[in-house]
mmCIF file of the C-alpha atoms, coordinates in Angstrom:
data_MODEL
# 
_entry.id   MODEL 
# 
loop_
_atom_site.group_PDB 
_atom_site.id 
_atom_site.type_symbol 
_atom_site.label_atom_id 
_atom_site.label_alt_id 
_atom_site.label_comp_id 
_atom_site.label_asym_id 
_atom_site.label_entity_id 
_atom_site.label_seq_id 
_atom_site.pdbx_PDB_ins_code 
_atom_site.Cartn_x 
_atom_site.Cartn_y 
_atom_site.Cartn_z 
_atom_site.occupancy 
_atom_site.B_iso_or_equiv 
_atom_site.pdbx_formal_charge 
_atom_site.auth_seq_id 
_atom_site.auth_comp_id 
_atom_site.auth_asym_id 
_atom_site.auth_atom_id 
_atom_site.pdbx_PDB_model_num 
ATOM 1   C CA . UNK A 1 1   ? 17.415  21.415  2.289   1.00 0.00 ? 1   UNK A CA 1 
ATOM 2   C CA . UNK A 1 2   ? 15.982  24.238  0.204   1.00 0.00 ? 2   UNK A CA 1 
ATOM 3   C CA . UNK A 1 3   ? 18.227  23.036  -2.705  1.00 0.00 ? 3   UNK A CA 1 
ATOM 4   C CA . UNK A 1 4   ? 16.774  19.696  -2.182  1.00 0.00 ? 4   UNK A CA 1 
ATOM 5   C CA . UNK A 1 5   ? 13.394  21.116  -2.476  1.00 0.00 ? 5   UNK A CA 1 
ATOM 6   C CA . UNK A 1 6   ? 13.943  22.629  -5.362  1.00 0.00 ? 6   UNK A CA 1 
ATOM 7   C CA . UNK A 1 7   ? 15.397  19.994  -6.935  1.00 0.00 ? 7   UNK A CA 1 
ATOM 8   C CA . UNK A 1 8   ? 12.073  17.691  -6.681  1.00 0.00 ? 8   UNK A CA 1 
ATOM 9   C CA . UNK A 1 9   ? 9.947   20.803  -8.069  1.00 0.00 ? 9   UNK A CA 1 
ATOM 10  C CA . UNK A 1 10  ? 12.549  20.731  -10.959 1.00 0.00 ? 10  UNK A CA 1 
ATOM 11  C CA . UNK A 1 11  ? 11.948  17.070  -11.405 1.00 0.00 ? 11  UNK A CA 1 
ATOM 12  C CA . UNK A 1 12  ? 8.214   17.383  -11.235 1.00 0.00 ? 12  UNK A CA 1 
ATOM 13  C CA . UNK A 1 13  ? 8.109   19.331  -14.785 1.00 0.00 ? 13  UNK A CA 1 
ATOM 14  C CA . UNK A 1 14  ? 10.410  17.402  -16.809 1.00 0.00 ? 14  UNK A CA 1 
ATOM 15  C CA . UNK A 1 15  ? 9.216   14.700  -19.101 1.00 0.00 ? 15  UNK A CA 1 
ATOM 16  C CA . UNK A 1 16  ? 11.210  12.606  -19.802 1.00 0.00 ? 16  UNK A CA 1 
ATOM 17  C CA . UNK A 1 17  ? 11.556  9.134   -17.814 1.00 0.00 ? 17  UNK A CA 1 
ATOM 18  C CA . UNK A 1 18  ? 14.935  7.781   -16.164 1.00 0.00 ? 18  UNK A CA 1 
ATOM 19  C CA . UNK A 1 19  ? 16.157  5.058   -17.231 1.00 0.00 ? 19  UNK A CA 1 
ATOM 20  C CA . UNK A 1 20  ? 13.603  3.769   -19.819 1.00 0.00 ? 20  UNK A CA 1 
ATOM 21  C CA . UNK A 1 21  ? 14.385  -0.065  -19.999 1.00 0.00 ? 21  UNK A CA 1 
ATOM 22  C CA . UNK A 1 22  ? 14.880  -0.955  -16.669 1.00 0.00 ? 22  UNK A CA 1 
ATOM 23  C CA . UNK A 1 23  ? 12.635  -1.561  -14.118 1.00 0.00 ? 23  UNK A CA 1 
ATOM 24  C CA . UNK A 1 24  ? 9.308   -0.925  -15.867 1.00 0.00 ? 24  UNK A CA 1 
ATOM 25  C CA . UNK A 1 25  ? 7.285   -3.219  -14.031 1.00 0.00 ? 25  UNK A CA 1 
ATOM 26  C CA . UNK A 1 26  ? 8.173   -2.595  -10.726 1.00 0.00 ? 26  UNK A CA 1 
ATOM 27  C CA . UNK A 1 27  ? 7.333   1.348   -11.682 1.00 0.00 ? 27  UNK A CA 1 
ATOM 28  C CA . UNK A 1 28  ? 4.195   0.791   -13.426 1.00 0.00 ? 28  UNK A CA 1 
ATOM 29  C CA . UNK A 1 29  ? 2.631   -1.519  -10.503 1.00 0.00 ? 29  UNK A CA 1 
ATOM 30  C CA . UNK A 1 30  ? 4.148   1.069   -8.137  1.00 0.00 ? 30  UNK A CA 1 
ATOM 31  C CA . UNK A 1 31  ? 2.504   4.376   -10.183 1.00 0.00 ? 31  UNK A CA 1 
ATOM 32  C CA . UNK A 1 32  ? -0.763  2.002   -10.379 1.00 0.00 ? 32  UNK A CA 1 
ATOM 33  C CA . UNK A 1 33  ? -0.570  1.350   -6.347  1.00 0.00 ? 33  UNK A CA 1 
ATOM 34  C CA . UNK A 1 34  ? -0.236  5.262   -6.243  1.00 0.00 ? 34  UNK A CA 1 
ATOM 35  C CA . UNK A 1 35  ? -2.818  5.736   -8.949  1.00 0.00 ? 35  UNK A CA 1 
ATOM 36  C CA . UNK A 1 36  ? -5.241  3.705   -6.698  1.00 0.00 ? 36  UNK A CA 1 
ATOM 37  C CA . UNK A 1 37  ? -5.013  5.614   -3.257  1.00 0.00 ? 37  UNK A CA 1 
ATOM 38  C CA . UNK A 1 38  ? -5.380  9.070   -5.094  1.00 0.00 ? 38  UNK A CA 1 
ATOM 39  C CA . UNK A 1 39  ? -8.304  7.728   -7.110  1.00 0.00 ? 39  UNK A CA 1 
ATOM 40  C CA . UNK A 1 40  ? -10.284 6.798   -3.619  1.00 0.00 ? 40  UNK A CA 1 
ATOM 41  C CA . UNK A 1 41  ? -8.930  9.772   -1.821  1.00 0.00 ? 41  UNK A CA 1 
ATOM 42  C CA . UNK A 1 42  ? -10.345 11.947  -4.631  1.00 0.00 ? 42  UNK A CA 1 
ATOM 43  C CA . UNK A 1 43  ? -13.455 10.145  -4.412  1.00 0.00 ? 43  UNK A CA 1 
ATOM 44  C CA . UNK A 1 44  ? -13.758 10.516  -0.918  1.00 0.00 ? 44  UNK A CA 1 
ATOM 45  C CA . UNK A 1 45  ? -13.069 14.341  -1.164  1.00 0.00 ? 45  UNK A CA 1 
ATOM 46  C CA . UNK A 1 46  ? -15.866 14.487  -3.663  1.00 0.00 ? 46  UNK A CA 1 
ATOM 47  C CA . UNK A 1 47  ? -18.484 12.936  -1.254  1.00 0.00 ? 47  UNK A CA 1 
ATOM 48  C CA . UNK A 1 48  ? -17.001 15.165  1.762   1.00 0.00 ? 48  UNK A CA 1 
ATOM 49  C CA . UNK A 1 49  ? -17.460 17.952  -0.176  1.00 0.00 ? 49  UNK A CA 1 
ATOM 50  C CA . UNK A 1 50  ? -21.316 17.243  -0.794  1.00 0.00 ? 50  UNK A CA 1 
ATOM 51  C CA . UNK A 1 51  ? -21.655 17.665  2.776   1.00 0.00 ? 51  UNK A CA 1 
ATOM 52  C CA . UNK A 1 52  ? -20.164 21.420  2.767   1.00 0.00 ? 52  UNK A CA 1 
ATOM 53  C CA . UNK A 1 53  ? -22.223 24.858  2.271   1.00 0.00 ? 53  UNK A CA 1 
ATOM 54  C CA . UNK A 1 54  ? -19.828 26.150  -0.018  1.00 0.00 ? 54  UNK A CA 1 
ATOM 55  C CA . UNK A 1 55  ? -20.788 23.264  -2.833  1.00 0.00 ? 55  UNK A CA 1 
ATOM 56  C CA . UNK A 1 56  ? -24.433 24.996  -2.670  1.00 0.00 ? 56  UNK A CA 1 
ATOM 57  C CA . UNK A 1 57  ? -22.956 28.685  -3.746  1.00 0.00 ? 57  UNK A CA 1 
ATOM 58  C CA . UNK A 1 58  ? -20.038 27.088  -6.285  1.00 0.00 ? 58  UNK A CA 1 
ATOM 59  C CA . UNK A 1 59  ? -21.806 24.815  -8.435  1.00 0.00 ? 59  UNK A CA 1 
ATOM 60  C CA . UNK A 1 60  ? -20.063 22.316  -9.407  1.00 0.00 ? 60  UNK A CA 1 
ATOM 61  C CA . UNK A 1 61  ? -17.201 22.584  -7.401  1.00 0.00 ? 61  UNK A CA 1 
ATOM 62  C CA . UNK A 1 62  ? -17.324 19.298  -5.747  1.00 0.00 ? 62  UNK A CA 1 
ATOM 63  C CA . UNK A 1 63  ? -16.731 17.516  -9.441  1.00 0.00 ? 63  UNK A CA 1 
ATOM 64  C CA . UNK A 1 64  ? -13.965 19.873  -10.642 1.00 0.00 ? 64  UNK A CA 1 
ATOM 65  C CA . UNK A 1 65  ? -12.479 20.662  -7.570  1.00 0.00 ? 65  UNK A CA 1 
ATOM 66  C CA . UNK A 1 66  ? -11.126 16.792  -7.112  1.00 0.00 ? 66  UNK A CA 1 
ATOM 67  C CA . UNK A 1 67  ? -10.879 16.129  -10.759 1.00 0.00 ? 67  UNK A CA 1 
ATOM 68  C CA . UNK A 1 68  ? -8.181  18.728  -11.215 1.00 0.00 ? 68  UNK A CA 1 
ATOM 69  C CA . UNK A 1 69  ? -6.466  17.219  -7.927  1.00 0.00 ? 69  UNK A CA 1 
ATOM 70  C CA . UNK A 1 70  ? -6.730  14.252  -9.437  1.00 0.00 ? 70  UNK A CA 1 
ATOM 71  C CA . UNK A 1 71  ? -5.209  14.981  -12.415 1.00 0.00 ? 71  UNK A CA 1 
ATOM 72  C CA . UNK A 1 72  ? -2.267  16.688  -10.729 1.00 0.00 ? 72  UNK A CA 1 
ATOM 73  C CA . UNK A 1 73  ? -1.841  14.060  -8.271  1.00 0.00 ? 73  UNK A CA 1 
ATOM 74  C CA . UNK A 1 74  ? -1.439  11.163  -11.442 1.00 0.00 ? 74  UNK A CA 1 
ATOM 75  C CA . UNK A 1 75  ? 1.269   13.857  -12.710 1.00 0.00 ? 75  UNK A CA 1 
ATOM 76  C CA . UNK A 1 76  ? 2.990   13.848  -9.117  1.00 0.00 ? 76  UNK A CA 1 
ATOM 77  C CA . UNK A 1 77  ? 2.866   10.188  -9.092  1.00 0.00 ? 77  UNK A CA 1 
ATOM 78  C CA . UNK A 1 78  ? 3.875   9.507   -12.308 1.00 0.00 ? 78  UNK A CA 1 
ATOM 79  C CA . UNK A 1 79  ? 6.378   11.670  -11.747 1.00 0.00 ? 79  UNK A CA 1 
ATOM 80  C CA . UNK A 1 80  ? 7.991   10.541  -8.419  1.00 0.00 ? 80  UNK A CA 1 
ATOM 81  C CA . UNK A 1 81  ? 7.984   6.571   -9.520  1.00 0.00 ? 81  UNK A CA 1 
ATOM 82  C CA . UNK A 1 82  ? 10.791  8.509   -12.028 1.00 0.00 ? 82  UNK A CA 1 
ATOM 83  C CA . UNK A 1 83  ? 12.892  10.467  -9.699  1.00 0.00 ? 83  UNK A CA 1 
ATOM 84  C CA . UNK A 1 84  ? 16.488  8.914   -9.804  1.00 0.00 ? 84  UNK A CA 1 
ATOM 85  C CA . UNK A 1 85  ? 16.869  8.012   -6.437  1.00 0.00 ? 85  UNK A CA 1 
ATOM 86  C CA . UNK A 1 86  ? 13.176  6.217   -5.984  1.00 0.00 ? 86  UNK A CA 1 
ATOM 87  C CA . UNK A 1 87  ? 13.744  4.847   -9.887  1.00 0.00 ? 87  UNK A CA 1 
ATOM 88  C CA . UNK A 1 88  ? 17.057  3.223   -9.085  1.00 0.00 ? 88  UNK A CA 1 
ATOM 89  C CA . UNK A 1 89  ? 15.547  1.829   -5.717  1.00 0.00 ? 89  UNK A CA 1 
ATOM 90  C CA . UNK A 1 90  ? 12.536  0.329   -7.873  1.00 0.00 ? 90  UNK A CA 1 
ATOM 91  C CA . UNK A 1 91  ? 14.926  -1.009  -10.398 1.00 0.00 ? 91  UNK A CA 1 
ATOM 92  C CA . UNK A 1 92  ? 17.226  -2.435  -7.868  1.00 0.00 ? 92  UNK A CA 1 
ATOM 93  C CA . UNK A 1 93  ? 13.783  -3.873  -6.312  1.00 0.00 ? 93  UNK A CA 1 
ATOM 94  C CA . UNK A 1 94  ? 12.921  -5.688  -9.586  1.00 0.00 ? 94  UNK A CA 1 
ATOM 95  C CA . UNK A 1 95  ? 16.112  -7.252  -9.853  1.00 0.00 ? 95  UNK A CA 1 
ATOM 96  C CA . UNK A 1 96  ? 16.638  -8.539  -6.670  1.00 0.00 ? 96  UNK A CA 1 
ATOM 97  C CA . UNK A 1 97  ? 12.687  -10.267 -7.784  1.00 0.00 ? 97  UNK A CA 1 
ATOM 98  C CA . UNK A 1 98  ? 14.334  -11.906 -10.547 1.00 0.00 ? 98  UNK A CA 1 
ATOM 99  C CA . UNK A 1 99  ? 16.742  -13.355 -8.102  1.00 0.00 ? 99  UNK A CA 1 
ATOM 100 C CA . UNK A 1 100 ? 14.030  -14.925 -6.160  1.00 0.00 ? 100 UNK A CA 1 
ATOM 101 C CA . UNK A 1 101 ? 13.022  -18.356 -6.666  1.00 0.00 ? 101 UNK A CA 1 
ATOM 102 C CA . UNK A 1 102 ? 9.663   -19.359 -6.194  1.00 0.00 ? 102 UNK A CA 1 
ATOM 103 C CA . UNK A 1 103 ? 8.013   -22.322 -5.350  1.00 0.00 ? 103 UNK A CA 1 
ATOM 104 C CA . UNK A 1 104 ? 6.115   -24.625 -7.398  1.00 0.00 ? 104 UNK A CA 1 
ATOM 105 C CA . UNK A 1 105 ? 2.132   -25.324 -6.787  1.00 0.00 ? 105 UNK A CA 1 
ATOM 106 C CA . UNK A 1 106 ? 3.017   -28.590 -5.188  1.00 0.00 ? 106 UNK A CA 1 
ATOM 107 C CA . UNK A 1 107 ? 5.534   -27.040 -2.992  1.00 0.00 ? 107 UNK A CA 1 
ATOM 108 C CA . UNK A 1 108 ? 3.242   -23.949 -1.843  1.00 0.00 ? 108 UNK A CA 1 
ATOM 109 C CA . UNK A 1 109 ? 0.567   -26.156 -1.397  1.00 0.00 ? 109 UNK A CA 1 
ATOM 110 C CA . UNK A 1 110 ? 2.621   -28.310 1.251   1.00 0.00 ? 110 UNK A CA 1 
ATOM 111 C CA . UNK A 1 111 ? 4.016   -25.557 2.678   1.00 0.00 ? 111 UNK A CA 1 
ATOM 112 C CA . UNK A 1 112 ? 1.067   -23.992 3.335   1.00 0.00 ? 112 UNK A CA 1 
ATOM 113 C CA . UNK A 1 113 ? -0.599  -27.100 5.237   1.00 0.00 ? 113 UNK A CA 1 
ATOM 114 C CA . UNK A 1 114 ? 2.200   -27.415 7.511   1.00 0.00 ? 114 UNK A CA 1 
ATOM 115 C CA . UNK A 1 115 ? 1.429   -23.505 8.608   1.00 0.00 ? 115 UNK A CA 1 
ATOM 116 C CA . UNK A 1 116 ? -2.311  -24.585 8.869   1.00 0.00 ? 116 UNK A CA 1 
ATOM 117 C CA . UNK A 1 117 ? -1.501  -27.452 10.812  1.00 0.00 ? 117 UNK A CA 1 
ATOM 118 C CA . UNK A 1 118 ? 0.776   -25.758 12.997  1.00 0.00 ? 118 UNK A CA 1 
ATOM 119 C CA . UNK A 1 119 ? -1.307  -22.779 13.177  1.00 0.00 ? 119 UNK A CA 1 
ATOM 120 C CA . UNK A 1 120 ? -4.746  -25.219 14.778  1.00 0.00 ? 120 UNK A CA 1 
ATOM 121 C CA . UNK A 1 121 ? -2.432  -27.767 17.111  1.00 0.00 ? 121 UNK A CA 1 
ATOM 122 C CA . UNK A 1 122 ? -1.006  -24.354 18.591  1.00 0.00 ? 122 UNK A CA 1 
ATOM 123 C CA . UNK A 1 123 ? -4.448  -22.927 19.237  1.00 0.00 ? 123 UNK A CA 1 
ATOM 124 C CA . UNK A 1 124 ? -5.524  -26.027 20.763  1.00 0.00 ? 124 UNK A CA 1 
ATOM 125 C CA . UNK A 1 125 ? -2.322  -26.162 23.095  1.00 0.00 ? 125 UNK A CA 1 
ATOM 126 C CA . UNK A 1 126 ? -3.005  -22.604 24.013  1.00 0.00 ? 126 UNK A CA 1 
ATOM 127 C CA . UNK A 1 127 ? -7.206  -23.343 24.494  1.00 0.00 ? 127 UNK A CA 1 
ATOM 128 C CA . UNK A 1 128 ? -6.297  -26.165 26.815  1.00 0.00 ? 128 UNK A CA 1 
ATOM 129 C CA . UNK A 1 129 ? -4.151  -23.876 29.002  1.00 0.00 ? 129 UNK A CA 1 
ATOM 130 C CA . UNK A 1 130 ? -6.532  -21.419 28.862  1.00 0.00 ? 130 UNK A CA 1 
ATOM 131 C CA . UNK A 1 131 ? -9.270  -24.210 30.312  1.00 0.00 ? 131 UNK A CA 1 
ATOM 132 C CA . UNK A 1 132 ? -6.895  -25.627 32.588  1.00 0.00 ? 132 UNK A CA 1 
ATOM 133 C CA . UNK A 1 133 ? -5.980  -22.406 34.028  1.00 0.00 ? 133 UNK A CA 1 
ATOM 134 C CA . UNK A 1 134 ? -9.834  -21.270 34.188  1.00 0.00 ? 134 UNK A CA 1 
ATOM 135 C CA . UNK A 1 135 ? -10.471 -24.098 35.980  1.00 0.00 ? 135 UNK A CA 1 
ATOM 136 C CA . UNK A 1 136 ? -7.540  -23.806 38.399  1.00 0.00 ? 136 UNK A CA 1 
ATOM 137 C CA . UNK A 1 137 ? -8.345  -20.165 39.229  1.00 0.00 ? 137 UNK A CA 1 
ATOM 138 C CA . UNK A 1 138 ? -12.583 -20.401 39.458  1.00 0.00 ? 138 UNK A CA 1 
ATOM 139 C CA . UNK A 1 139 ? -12.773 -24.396 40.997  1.00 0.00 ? 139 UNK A CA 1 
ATOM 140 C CA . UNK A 1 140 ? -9.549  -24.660 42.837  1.00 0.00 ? 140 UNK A CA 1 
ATOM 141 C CA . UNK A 1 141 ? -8.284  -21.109 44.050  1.00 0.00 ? 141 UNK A CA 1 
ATOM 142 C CA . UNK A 1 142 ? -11.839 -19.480 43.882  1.00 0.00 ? 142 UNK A CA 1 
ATOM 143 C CA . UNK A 1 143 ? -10.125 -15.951 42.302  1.00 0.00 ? 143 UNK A CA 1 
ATOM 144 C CA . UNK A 1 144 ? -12.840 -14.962 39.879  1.00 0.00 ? 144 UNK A CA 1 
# 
């Protein structure tokens, strides 16, 4: 466990990126996914941190406080969309993508009016029971 630890610290300072030509999409939309949540977690830190006392004594804290975290969390995530393990996982990811055949406009656009359809008949079945079974309990059995 502790080797294990130290192993992703060790892996956190290097520069150099695993397996260069393979699987660079996948890893750049997955470090820009990343990229994304720290951004709006550092922004919401900055507008917590207006609301704290200390911000009045430390000037300027609540600007460089989040913008170094920020920094250092775009290293992290840079860095862990390179580990081997998570690298090989994203580059087995993009080529099982490749695999994938995908449908064309006509095809989606079928496709997706046969959910529709599905999607309103079953909510009418299921508003008719719902009546029918209102009616039963409130007119017939007088329950509610």
């Amino acid at each position: 466990m502790v080797a294990a630890v130290g192993a992703f610290f060790q892996e956190l300072v290097q520069v150099g990126i695993y397996k260069r030509s393979q699987g660079r999409v996948t890893r750049q939309v997955t470090f820009a996914a990343l990229a994304v949540v720290v951004t709006l977690g550092m922004w919401r830190l900055h507008i917590v941190m207006n609301t704290w006392r200390v911000v009045n004594t430390m000037p300027g804290i609540q600007y460089w406080m989040p913008g170094l975290l920020l920094l250092a969390l775009f290293w992290v995530a840079y860095r862990v969309v390179n580990l081997p393990a998570f690298a090989d996982f994203l580059i087995a990811v993009e080529a099982e993508m490749n695999k994938v055949s995908w449908p064309t406009r006509t095809e989606l656009f079928r496709a997706s009016m046969v959910v529709l359809f599905t999607i309103f008949f079953l909510a009418i079945v299921l508003a008719t029971f719902d009546f029918g079974w209102r009616i039963l309990f409130t007119k017939v059995l007088r329950i509610f």
